[in-house]
GUDRENKE-896344 format. One record per residue (C-alpha): x, y, z; residue in one letter. Coordinates in steps of 0.02 Angstrom, whole numbers, padded with zeros to 5 digits, always signed. Layout:
% residues N
XYZa...
//
This chain:
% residues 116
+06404+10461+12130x+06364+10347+11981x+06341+10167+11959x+06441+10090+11844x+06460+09897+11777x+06624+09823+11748x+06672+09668+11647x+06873+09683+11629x+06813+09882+11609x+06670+09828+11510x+06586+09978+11447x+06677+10118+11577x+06769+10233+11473x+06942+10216+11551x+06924+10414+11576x+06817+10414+11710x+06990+10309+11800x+07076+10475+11789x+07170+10510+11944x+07018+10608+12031x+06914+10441+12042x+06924+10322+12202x+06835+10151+12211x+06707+10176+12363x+06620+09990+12336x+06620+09843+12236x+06488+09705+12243x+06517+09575+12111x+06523+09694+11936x+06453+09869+12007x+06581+09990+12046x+06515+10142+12161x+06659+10284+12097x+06667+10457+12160x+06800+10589+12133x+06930+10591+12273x+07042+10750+12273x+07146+10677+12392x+07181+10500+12297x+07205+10628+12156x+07351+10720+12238x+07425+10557+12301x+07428+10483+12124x+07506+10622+12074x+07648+10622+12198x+07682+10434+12139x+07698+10506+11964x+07814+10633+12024x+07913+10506+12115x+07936+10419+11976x+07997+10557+11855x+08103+10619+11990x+08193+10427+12027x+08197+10361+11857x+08091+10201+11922x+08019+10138+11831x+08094+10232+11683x+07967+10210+11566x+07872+10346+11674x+08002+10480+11595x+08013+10400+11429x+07833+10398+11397x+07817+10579+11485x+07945+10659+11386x+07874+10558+11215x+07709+10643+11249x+07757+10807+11285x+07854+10801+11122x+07684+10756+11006x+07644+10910+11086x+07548+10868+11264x+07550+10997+11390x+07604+10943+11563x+07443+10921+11660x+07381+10817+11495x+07518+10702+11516x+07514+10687+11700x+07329+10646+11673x+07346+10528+11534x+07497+10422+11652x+07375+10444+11797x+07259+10345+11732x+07383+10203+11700x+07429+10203+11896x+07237+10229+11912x+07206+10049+11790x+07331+09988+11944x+07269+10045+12081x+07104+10002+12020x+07176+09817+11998x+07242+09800+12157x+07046+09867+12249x+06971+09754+12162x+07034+09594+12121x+07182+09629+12268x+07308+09576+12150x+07467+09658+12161x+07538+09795+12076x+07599+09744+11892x+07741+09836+11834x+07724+09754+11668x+07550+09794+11640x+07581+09989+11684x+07725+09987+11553x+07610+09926+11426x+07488+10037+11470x+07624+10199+11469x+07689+10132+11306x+07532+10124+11236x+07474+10307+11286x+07383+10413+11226x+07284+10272+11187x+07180+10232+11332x+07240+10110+11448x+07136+09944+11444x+07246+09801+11491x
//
């Protein structure tokens, strides 16, 4: 486990959101993060959900626009991942609820890094 300080993702390389990290604690800016296979899988299935329903359907667009720059599948699973991840981390945290237009920025913005 590693200690790591937050300040609207202060210095946290959004990479270390990937869909393999859970929240375990927050006290005021520390984050306690730890990888999670199971949160991993589950993120996952929500990403296959959403390719599979069309909703929202910027999931597919920005899937099927990254696999054509030449992305393999896992790399583009990973890379939306962390958008749900930049969610899911939203809604631990600060118990806000989920932001569909946030996560479309984010996907539209991939493979930038997702940091809104």
């Amino acid at each position: 486990m590693a200690k790591m300080l937050f300040g609207r993702y202060g210095s946290v390389n959004l990479r270390t959101l990937h869909p393999a990290t859970v929240v375990l604690h927050i006290k005021k800016d520390t984050v306690t993060m730890a990888t999670n296979e199971i949160l991993r899988e589950q993120i996952f299935e929500i990403l296959k959900n959403q390719l599979r329903d069309n909703d929202p359907p910027e999931t597919k667009i920005t899937y099927d626009r990254l696999i054509k720059n030449g992305f393999d599948d896992f790399q583009t699973r990973q890379m939306i991942g962390q958008c749900l991840a930049v969610e899911l981390f939203e809604v631990m945290k600060f118990g806000k609820p989920y932001n569909n237009e946030r996560y479309t920025k984010n996907l539209k913005a991939l493979p930038k890094e997702p940091f809104e």
